[in-house]
Structure formats: structure tokens, C-alpha cells
N, C-alpha and C positions, 0 to 999 in steps of 0.2 A: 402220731409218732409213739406218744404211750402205748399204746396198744399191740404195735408194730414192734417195739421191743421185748414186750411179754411174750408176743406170739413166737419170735428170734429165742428170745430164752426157754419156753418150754420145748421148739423144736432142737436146742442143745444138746437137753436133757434125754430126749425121747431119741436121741441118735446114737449118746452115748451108752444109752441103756440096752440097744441093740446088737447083739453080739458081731452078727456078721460083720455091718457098715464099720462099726467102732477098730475089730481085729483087723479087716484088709485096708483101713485108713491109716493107724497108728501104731499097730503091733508088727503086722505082715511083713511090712516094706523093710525097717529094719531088723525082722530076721533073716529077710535074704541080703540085707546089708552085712550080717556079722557070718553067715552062713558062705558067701562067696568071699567073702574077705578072708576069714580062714583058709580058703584052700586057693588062693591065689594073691593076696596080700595086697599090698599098692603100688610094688616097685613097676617104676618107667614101663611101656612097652612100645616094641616101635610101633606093632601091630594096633596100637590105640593112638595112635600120634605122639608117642612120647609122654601119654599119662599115665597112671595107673588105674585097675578094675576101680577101685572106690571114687576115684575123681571121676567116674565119669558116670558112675550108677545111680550116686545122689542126684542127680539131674531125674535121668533114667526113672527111676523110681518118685521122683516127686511126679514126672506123667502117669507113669499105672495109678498113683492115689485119684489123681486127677479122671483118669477114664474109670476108675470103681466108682468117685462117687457120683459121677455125673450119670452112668447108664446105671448102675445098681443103687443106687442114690436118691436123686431128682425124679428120673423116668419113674420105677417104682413106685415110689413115695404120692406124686400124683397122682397116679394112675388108681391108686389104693384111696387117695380121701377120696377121689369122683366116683368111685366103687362103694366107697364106702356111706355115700352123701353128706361128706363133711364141706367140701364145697357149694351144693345145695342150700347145708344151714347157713354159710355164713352170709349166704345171701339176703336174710331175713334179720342180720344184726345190721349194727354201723361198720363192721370192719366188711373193708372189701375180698372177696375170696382171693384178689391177686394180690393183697398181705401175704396169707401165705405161703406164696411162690415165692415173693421177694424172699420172707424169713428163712424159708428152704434154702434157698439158694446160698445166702450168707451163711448160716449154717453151713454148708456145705463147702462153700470159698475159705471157710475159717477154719473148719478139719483140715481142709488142704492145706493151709498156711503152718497149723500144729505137726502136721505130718510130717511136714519139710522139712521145719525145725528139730525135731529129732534125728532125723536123717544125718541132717549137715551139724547136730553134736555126737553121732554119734560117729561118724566119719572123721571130725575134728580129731576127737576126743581120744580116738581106740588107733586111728591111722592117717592122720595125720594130714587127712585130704586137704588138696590144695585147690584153689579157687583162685581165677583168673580175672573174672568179670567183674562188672558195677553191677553193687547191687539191684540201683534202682532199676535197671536196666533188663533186669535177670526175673524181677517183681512185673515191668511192665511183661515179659515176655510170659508170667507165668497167668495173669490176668488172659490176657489174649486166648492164651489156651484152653485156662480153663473155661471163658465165656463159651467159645467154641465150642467144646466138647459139653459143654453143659446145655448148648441147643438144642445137641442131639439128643441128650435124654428128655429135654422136653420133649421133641417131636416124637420119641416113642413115645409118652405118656399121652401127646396126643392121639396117633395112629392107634395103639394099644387100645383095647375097651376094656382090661382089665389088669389087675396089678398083676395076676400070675402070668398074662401072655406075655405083659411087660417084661416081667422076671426073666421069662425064658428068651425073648428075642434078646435081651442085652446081654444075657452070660452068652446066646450065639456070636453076640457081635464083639462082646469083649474080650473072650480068653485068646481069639486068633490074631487080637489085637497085641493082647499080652506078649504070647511067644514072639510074635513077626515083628514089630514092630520098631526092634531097640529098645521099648520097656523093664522085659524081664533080663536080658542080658545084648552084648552089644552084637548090631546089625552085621559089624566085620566079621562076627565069627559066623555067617549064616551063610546058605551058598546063593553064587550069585543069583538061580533063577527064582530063589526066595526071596533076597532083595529086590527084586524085579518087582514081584505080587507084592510085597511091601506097602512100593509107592499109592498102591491104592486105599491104602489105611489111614485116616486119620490122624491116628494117634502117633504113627512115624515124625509129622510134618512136627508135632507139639513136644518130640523127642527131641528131632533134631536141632528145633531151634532153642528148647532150653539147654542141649548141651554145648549149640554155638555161643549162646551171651552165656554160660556158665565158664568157657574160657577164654572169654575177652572178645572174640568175634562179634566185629558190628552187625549193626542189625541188615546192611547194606546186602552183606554177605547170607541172607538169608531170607531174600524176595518172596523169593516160588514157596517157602514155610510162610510168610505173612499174606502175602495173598490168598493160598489155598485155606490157612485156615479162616482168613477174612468173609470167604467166598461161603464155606462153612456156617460161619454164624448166622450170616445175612439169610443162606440156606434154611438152616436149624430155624431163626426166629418164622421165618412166610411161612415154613409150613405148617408151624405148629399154632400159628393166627389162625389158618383155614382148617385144622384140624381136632384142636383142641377143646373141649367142650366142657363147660364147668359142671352138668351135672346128668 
């Protein structure tokens, strides 16, 4: 367990010293929070259900942290120590090399949880965003997701044989995710046969259902989002059992 927490705290260190992971986990997200809030503010819209752009972005935007650090993140980040034969060495100490998957991983559940939190103070704080849901409720839904999306970056890392193909298959899969998805801005402003090609995005399902428990929606109310991303994980973990290779 010792071990297991040094290896969590140097990968802290070594993610925040990273420009990219660091700016599109904790900086990014809230400047397109203060960035669309300026030019459309928080007032009601029918067109959003009667919320405003902020109330409904914070959610929104805790999913984009969530699909950065799991495919540019996790995927990456493995793919580079088996490249690099760090999972090899560990093989030859007491820690086991899936220490540092766990530590990755946390590491990267815990930017996401830091992310949020900015998010929903600076929403609080500047516009006055309103929140619907329980929280625990809003926490289990953000766990689900991120487990989900975070299999998928393992299975690039497994599929991938190197950190750069990694690099380049997850920015393929992530920025169409971005735009399409309800991430970067809401799905109703998109046209319908885009929301159409949507549904086959991931990252939609882990939108929708944080913006459903973000205003109070049971989780009843959002089956076909817990299932798909259920399916997902179950998905993400077999394949990356049968494909991933420690060195």
C-alpha cells in the first residue's frame, strides 16, 4: 500500500508538470466556461429546458475532462511506459506493474474530480449556476462514466504498440467526440442528422446522463445511458485483458 501511494503521488506530480494533460483538465474547460458565459450569460432558455448555458455546461464540461484524460491520458500514458520498458522493470521489483495502472488511473479520477470543482465554483461564483440533483448521485453517475471512458483508453493502450499511434488514434476519436457529442456546447443547438450520428458516440451517453442527475432526473430516467455505458466498460475491460501486454 506504501508503495502504491508513492507511485499515486509521483504520477500527480509528473501529470501536473505536463502542460498538455494539466491545461485541457483544469484550465481549458473553464475558459470555455467564462468564454460562452460572456456572450450568452445564464438566463432561462426554453430552448435548454428552461435552464441557462452555465447550468447545463458544468456537467457538459466535467464529460470533455473526463474523455481528455482517459484517451489522451490513461491510453497515452501506458502505451509510453510499455514503449518505454517501464513496465518491464517493474516486473523485476516487489511492486507489481498493475500498481501503476491503478496509480494512473486515480490520478486521473482525482484531476477529474479537481476539474469539476472549478467548474461548478466558478459557475457558482461568477453566474450563479443552479444545481438540481443529489449530489451523491451526480458523483455515482460521474464514477460510471468515467470508469467507462477510461476502458477505452486502456484498450487503445492496449491495441496501440506505441505511445505516438496512441496519441494520434485518441485525438481521432476524441475531438469528434468533442464537437458532437454535447461536451463542447449543447446537442439542441446541433442539426438533427448530427444528432442522429451522435448516438453513436460514447461520450454523448456520459453527457447526457451527467446532465440528467445534474438536474434532479432519476437515474430511472436514463436506462439506455447506464446500460450503454455499462456495456462499454465490460467492452473496454475484455479487450484490453486479450490485448494488452506489459512489455
Amino acid at each position: 500500500m506504501k508503495s502504491l501511494l508513492k507511485m499515486t503521488w509521483v504520477e500527480a506530480k509528473l501529470f501536473l508538470r505536463e502542460p498538455f494533460g494539466a491545461f485541457f483538465t483544469l484550465v481549458f474547460p473553464v475558459g470555455l466556461l467564462f468564454l460562452f458565459g460572456s456572450i450568452y450569460g445564464n438566463e432561462p432558455s426554453e430552448l435548454l429546458g428552461g435552464r441557462g448555458t452555465i447550468d447545463i455546461s458544468v456537467p457538459a464540461y466535467t464529460a470533455m475532462i473526463i474523455a481528455t484524460t482517459s484517451l489522451m491520458g490513461l491510453g497515452i500514458t501506458m502505451a509510453a511506459y510499455r514503449e518505454q520498458g517501464v513496465l518491464r522493470r517493474l516486473q523485476t521489483t516487489p511492486v507489481s506493474p498493475l500498481a501503476i495502472l491503478v496509480a494512473v488511473t486515480a490520478v486521473l479520477f482525482g484531476m477529474t474530480l479537481v476539474g469539476m470543482a472549478l467548474l461548478v465554483l466558478a459557475g457558482r461564483l461568477v453566474y450563479q449556476m443552479r444545481f438540481e440533483g443529489q449530489l451523491l448521485s451526480v458523483l455515482a453517475g460521474l464514477m460510471l462514466g468515467s470508469l467507462s471512458m477510461l476502458s477505452l483508453g486502456f484498450m487503445l493502450a492496449g491495441v496501440m504498440r506505441t505511445a505516438r499511434s496512441a496519441q494520434i488514434v485518441g485525438m481521432v476519436l476524441l475531438y469528434p467526440m468533442l464537437f458532437l457529442s454535447g461536451a463542447g456546447f449543447p446537442r439542441e443547438l446541433l442539426p438533427a442528422t448530427i444528432q442522429k450520428v451522435s448516438a453513436f458516440l460514447p461520450l454523448t451517453y456520459v453527457v447526457n446522463l451527467l446532465r440528467g442527475l445534474w438536474v434532479g432526473e432519476s437515474w430511472g430516467q436514463h436506462t439506455t445511458n447506464v446500460v450503454v455505458l455499462s456495456v462499454l466498460l465490460v467492452a473496454g475491460l475484455a479487450i484490453s485483458a486479450l490485448t494488452f501486454r506489459w512489455e
